[in-house]
C-alpha distance (Angstrom), angle and dihedral (degrees) to the residues before:
residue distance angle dihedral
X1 . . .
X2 4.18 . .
X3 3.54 120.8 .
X4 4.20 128.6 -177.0
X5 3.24 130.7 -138.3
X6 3.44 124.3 -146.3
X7 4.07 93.6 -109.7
X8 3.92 85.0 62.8
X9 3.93 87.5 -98.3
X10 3.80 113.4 148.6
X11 3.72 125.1 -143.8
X12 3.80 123.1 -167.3
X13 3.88 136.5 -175.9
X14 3.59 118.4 -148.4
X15 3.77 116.4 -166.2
X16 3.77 110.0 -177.9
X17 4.15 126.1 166.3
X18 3.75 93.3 -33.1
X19 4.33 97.3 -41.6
X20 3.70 118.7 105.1
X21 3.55 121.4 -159.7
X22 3.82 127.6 -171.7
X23 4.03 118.6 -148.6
X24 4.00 124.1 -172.5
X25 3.49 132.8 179.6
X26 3.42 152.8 67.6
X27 3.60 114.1 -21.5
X28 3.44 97.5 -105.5
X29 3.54 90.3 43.5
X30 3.73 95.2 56.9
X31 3.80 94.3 44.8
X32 3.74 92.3 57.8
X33 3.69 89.0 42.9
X34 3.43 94.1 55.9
X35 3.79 100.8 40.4
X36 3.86 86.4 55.4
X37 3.78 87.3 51.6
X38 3.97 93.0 49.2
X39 4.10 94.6 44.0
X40 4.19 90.4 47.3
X41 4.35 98.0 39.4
X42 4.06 97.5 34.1
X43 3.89 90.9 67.2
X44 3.99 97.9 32.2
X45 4.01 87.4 48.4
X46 4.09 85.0 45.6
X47 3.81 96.8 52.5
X48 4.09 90.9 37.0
X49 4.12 90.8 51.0
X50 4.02 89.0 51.4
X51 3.91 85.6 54.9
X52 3.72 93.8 49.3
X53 3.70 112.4 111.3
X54 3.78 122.2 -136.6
X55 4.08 143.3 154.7
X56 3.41 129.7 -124.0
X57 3.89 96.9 -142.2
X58 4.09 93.7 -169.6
X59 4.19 81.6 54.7
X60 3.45 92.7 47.1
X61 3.80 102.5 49.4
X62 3.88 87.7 41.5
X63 4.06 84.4 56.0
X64 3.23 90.8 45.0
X65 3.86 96.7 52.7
X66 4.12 107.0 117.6
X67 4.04 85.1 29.0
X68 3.78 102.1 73.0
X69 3.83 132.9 -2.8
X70 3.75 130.3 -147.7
X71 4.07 101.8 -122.9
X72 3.87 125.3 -169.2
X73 4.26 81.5 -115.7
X74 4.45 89.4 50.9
X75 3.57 133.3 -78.5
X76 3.91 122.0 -41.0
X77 3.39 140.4 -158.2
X78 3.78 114.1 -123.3
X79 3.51 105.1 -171.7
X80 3.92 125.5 90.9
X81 3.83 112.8 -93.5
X82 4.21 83.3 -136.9
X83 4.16 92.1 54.8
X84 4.03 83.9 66.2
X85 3.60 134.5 63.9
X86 4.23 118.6 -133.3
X87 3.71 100.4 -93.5
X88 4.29 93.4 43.1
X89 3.66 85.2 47.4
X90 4.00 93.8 50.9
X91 3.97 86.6 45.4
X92 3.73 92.5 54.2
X93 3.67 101.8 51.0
X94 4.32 87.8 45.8
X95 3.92 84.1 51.6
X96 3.82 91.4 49.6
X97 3.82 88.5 46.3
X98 3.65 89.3 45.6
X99 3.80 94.9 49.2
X100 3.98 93.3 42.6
X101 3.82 90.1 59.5
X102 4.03 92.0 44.0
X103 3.51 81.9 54.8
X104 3.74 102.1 48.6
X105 3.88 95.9 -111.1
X106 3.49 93.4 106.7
X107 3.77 139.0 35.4
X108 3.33 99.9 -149.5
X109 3.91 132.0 39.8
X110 3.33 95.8 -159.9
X111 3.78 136.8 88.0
X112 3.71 135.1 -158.5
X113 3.69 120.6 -137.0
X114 3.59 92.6 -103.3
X115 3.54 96.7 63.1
X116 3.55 91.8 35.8
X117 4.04 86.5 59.3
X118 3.65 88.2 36.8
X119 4.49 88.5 55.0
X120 3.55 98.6 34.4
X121 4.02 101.9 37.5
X122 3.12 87.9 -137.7
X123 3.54 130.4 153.0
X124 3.89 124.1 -90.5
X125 3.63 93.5 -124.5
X126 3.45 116.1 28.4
X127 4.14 80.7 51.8
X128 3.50 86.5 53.9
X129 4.07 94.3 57.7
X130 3.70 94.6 34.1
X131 4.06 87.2 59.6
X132 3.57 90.5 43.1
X133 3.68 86.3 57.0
X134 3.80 92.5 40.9
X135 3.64 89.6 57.6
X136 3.94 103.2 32.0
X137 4.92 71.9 63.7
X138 3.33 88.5 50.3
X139 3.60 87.3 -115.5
X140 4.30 99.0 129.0
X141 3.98 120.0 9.9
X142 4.01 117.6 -149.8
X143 3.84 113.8 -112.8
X144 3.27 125.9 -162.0
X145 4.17 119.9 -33.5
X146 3.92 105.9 -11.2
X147 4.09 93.9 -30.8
X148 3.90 118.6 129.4
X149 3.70 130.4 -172.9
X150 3.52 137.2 -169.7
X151 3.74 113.1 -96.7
X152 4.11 126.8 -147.5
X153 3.89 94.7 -105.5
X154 3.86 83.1 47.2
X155 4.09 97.4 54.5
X156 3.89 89.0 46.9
X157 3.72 95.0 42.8
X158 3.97 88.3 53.6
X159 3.54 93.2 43.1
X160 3.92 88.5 54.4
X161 3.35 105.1 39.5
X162 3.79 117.7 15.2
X163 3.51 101.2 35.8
X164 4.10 91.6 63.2
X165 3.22 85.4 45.9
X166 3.91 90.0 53.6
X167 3.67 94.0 43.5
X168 4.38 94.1 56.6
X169 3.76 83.6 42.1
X170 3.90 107.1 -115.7
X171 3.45 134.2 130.2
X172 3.90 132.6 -118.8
């Protein structure tokens, strides 16, 4: 948006990926201004977006296909509890939770460690250290009172390394 003032003074609005930046002055003055602004944020903003982390959830459900299933009753897990180690098994049923509430099957995408014990039949302690792990990798983050979720890092980490891993049938 550029706006003049009645002394000849420009004034311009730059909105730009979520910054705003407000430039006044004479109208060369506010040209340079914003030329220097375009030639330092365009490559910063460049570099920054090809750091920017983000799932493809048609890719992931397609990898996922033979690992869950979408039921009439919710989402399942179709592989064998014993094909998967602790931690890969924790992962799995946070994805699934994570995935159900993308999906509008769930409201919430977290779970708390009683219905993570309750899903994975796991046991209460080694659970307890294999989330404290999970989260110390930035894999899950604790929400709220004793819930956990799956983070970002943690859905591309699975989909890198566990699922292949899942899919030739060994364990972590």
């Amino acid at each position: 948006m550029i706006k003049t003032s009645e002394e000849g003074n420009v004034e311009m609005l730059l909105r730009f990926k979520g910054m705003e930046v407000k430039l006044t002055g004479s109208p060369k003055d506010v040209t340079k201004a914003f030329l220097d602004f375009m030639s330092k944020m365009l490559p910063s903003y460049d570099i920054a977006d090809r750091l920017v982390m983000n799932l493809d959830l048609d890719k992931l459900l397609r990898d996922l296909e033979g690992v869950i299933a979408m039921t009439p009753e919710g989402i399942i897990v179709t592989v064998p509890r014993e094909s998967m180690g602790e931690r890969d098994t924790i992962l799995l049923y946070l994805l699934k939770t994570s995935i159900g509430q993308q999906l509008g099957r769930l409201e919430d995408d977290a779970l708390s460690l009683a219905d993570i014990l309750t899903q994975t039949g796991g046991k209460p302690s080694t659970t307890a250290a294999r989330l404290s792990e999970l989260v110390s990798q930035s894999w899950v983050e604790r929400v709220g009172r004793g819930k956990y979720r799956i983070t970002t890092y943690g859905v591309k980490s699975f989909q890198d390394t566990v699922l292949p891993r899942l899919r030739h049938g060994g364990q972590a």
